[in-house]
NUPAMI-75231 format. One line per 8 residues: number of its first residue (from 1); their letters; for each residue x, y, z of C-alpha. Coordinates in steps of 0.02 Angstrom, whole numbers, plus 32768, in hexadecimal, padded with zeros to 4 digits. Each point is the difference from the previous one (the first is absolute). Layout:
BEGIN
NUM> A> X Y Z  ...
END
This chain:
BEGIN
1> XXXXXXXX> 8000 8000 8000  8044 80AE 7FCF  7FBD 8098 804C  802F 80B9 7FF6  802A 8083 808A  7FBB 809E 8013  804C 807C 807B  7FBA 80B2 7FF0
9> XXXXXXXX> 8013 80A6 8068  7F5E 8019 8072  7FA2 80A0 8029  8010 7FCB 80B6  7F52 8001 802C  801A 7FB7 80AF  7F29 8013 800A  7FF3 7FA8 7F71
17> XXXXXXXX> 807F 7F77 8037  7FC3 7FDC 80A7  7F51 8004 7FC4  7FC8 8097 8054  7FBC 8023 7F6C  7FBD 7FA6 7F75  8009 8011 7F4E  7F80 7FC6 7F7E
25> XXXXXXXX> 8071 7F67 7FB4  8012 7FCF 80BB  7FA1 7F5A 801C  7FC1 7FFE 80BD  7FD1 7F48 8005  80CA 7FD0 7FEC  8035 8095 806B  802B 7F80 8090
33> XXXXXXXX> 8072 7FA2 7F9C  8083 80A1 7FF3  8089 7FFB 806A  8032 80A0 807C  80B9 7FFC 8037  8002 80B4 8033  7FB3 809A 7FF9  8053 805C 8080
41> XXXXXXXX> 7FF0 80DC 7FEF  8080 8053 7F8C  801C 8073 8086  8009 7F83 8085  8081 7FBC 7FA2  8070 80B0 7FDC  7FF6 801E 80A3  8051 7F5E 802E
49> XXXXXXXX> 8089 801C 7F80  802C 80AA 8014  7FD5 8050 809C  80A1 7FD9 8054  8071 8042 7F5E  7F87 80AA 8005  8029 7FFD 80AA  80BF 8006 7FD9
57> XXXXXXXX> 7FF3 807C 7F66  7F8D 808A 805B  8064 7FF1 809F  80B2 8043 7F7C  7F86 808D 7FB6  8029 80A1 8038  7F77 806A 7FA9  7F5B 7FCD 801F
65> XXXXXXXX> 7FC6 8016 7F58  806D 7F5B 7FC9  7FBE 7F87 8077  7F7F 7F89 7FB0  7F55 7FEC 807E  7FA7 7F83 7F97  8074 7F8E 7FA5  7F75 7FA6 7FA0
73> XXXXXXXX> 7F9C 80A6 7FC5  80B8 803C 7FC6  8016 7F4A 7F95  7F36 800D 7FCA  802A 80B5 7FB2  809D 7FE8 7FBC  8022 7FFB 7F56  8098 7F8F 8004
81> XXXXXXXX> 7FC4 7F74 8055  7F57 7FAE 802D  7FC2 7FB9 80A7  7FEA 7F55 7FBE  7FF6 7F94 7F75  7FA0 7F73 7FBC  8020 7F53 7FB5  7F7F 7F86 7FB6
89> XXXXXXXX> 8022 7F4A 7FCC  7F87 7F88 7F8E  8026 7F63 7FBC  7FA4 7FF5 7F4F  7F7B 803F 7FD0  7F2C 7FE0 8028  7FF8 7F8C 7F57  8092 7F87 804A
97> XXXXXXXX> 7FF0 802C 80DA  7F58 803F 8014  7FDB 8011 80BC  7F7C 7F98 800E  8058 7F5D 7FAD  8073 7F87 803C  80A2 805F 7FAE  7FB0 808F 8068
105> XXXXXXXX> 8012 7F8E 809D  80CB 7FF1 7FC2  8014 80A6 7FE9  7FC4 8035 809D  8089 7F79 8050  808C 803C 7F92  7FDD 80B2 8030  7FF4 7FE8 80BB
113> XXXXXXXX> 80AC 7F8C 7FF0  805A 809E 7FA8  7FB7 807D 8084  803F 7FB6 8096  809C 8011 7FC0  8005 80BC 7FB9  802B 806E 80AB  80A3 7F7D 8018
121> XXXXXXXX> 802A 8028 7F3F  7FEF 80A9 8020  8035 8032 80A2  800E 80C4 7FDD  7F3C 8006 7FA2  7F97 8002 809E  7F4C 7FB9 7FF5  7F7D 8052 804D
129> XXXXXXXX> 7F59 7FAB 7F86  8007 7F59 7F9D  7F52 7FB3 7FB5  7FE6 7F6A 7FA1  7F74 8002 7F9C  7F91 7F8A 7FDE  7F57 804F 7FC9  802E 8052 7F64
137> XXXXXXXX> 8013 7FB9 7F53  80B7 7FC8 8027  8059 7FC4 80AD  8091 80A1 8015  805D 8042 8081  8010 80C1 802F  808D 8027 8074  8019 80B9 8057
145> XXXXXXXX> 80C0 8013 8029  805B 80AE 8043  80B2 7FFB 7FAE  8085 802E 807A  80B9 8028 8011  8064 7FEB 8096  80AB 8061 8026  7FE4 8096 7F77
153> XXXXXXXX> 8070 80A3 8029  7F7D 806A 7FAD  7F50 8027 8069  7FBC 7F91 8085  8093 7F6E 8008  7F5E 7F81 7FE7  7F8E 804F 7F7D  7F9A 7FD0 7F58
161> XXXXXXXX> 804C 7FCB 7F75  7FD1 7F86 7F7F  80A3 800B 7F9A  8079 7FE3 8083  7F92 7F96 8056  8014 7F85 7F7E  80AA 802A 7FCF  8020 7FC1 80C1
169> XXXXXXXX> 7FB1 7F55 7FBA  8077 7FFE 7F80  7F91 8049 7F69  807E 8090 7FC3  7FA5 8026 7F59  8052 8025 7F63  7FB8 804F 7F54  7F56 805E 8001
177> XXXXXXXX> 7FAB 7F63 7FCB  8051 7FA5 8096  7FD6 805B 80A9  8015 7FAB 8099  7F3A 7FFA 7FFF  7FFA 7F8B 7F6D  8093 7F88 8031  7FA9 7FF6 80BA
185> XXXXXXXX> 7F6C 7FCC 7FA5  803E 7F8F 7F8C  8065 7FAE 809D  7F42 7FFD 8054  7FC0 7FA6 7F66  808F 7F76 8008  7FDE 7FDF 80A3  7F4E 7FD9 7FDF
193> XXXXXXXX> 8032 7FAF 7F83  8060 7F84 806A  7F76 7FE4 8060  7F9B 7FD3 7F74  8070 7F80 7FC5  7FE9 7FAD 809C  7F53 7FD6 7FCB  801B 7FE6 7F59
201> XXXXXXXX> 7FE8 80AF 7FA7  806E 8037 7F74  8014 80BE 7FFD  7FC7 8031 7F5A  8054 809A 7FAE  7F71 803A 7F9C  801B 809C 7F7A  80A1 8043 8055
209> XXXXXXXX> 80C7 8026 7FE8  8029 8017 80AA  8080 7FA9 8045  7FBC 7F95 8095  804F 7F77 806C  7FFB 7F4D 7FE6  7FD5 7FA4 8097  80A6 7FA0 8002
217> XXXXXXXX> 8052 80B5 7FEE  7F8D 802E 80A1  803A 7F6E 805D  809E 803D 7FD5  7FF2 80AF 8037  7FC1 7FD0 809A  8091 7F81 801C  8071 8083 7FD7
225> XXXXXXXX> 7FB0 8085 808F  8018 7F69 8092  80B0 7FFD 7FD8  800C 80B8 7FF9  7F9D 7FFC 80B2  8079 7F64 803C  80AB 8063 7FD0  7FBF 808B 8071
233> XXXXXXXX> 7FDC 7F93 8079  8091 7F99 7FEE  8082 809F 7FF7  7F9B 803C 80AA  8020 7F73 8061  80B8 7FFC 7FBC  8014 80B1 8041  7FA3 7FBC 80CA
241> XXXXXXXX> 8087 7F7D 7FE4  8080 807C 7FF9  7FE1 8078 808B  7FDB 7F61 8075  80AA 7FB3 7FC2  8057 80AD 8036  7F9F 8007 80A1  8055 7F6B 8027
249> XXXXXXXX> 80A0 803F 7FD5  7FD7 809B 8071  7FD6 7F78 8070  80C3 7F98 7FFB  804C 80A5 7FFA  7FB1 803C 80A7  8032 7F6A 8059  80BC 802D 7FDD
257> XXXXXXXX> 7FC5 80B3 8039  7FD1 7FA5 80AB  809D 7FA6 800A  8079 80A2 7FE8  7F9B 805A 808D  8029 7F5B 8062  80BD 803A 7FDD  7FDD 80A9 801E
265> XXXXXXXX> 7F9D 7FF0 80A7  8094 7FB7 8037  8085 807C 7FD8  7FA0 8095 8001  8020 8074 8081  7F50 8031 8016  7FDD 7F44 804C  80AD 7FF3 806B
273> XXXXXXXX> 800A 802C 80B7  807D 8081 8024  8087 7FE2 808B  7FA3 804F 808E  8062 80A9 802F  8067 8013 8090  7FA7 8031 80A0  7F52 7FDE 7FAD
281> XXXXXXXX> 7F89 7F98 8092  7FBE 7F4F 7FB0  7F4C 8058 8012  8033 809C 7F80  803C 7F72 7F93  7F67 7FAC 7FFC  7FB1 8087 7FDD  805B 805E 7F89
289> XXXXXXXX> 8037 7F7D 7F87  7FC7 7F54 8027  7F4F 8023 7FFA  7FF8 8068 7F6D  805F 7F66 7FAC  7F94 7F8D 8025  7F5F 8075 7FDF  804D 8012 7F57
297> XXXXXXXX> 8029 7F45 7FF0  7F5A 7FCE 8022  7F9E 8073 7F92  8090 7FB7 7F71  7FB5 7F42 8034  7F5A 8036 7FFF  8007 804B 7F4B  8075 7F7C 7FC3
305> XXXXXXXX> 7F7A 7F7F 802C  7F67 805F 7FBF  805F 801C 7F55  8039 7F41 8019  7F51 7FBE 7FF9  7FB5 8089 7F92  8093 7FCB 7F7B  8002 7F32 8017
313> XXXXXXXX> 7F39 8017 800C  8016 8071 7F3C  807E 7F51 7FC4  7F7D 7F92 800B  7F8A 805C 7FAC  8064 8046 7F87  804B 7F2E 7FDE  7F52 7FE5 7FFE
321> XXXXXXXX> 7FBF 8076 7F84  808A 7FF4 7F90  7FE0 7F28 7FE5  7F4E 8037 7FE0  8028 8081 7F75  8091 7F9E 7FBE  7F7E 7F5E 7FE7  7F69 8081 7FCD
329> XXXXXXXX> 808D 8035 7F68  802E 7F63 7FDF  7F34 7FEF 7FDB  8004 8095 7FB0  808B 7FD4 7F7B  7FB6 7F4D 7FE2  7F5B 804A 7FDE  8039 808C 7F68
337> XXXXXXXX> 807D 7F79 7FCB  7F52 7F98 7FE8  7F94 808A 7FC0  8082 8040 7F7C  8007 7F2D 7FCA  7F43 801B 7FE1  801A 80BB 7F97  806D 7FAB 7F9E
345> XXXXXXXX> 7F9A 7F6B 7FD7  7F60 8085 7FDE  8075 806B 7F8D  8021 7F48 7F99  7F5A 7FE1 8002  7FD7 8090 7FCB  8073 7FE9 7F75  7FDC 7F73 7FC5
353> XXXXXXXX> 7F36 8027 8001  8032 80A4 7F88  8074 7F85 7F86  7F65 7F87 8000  7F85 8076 7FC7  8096 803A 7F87  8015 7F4C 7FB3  7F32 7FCE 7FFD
361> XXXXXXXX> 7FB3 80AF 7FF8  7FA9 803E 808A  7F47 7FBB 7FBC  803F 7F40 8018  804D 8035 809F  7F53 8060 8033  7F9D 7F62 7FC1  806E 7F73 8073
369> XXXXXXXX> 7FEC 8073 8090  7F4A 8007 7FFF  7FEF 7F46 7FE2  806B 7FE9 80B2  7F9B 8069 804E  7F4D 7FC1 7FCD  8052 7F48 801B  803D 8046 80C3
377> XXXXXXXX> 7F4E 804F 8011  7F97 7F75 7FD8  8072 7F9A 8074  7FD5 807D 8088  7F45 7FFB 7FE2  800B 7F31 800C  8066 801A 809C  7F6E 8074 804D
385> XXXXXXXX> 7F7D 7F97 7FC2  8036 7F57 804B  801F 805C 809C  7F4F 8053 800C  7FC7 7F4E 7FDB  805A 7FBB 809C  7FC0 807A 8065  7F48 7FDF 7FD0
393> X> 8009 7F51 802C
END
């Protein structure tokens, strides 16, 4: 089965989304089977994301006429950026997934599947209102997002802004045909796409030239982006590994510190007794030099000790810490070693799929493919049916 995807920029009726309001092609007696993950207030939301950074930026302002009152009425009336933005996602159209079929039924899982995994994806796109739909013509998704940036040296340090809030996810944008907009999307589409596969959809590219993602080349990508993360990782802990390895050094080289000021308590002067001088009475002695000796001895002991502890008590931990991160990178290392194997095998694979449609054409190719996949489905359907049978008896 081949099926194409739509992904369009919405109004962002959030009324319309959460069914607050309801339009004319709106079918009431399937409005139960839409699914509300959020529909949380847009300025619920800024307020959340911002109010600490307006904080920060208004408290550097020295003329009131630059600090900002109402971050989101400043966003709503700029001209530069807008307050938030909308995606929607459908899978075919109402001839091939009509709502109220069974591909309907698949839709709506497919939809739900790519959903739950959109806010990880996109970790600097914050949703405040996603809506599946199920009681239109078509099962789609709408998803509200507010684009931020983190760290800017212009404005508040956390503000709005779509362009480096996906150049942050690694969309950088190129020609005017190529804005980070339209790669995000097309990134979106592949990993529906993926998902579809799963249940034995083909994305069909349908009267386009845009350059889109195979699924193999999204399996890829997203291989690619755990190493990425698992380098970071791994050159973190390597760094921990470091500064506990020269705590420990710090560690050996104030025990010899300890043993010279054994040497030195003995020599210096400030720890000897004097002769006592001629004509001085045992008592003066005592007095004048012995106790203040000792006084000073003891408080030496008593700091000696605490540091003693305090330091052997720091050994073990540090010893102990420093097995645990030296095992954690030895985890670390095996696992990128493992998940570069696997890129490598995906960018063969991927290979060797583009040579194959090369050598046969991409119609024979298209044609083998689809006679897996109805094979695998109908195995499915006997699989479900035998067990629906065991459970009625």
């Amino acid at each position: 089965m081949q099926r194409t995807i739509s992904a369009m920029v919405g109004k962002g009726s959030v009324n319309h989304n959460s069914r607050k309001f309801k339009a004319e092609n709106v079918d009431g007696s399937r409005t139960h089977l839409n699914i509300d993950y959020c529909n949380k207030p847009i300025k619920k939301t800024y307020h959340e994301l911002f109010d600490e950074a307006l904080k920060r930026y208004n408290a550097k302002q020295t003329r009131a006429d630059r600090r900002i009152e109402n971050y989101y009425e400043k966003i709503r009336n700029s001209k530069q950026e807008k307050p938030f933005h909308e995606l929607i996602l459908q899978i075919g159209d109402k001839e091939n997934m009509s709502a109220d079929s069974e591909n309907g039924q698949l839709a709506r899982q497919i939809l739900d599947e790519y959903y739950r995994g959109f806010q990880e994806r996109n970790p600097q796109l914050k949703v405040f209102s996603a809506h599946l739909h199920m009681d239109e013509a078509t099962p789609h998704l709408h998803i509200d997002f507010v684009p931020f940036t983190t760290g800017s040296k212009r404005g508040l340090d956390t503000r709005v802004s779509l362009k480096q809030a996906l150049a942050a996810q690694g969309f950088k944008g190129g020609t005017r045909g190529d804005t980070e907009w339209k790669q995000w999307v097309n990134a979106e589409k592949s990993a529906l796409a993926f998902v579809m596969e799963r249940y034995g959809i083909e994305w069909e590219h349908k009267g386009t030239h845009e350059k889109h993602l195979s699924v193999l080349d999204y399996k890829k990508q997203e291989r690619q982006k755990e190493i990425e993360i698992l380098d970071d990782k791994l050159a973190e802990k390597k760094d921990e590994f470091r500064i506990m390895s020269d705590r420990i050094e710090n560690f050996d080289n104030g025990e010899k510190s300890l043993q010279n000021l054994d040497e030195s308590i003995m020599k210096e002067p400030e720890y000897q007794l004097t002769e006592p001088p001629a004509m001085m009475s045992a008592r003066t002695y005592k007095a004048k030099f012995v106790e203040p000796l000792i006084a000073r001895l003891k408080s030496l002991i008593s700091t000696l000790f605490a540091r003693y502890f305090k330091a052997v008590d720091s050994y073990h931990r540090l010893n102990i810490t420093n097995g645990n991160l030296y095992r954690e990178n030895e985890m670390l290392s095996k696992i990128n070693s493992k998940l570069k194997s696997e890129n490598e095998n995906l960018r063969s694979e991927v290979k060797d799929y583009k040579l194959l449609r090369k050598v046969f054409g991409n119609k024979q190719i298209d044609d083998l493919l689809e006679r897996t996949r109805s094979e695998k489905r109908s195995k499915q359907r006997g699989k479900r049916f035998r067990k629906n049978n065991n459970y009625e008896r």
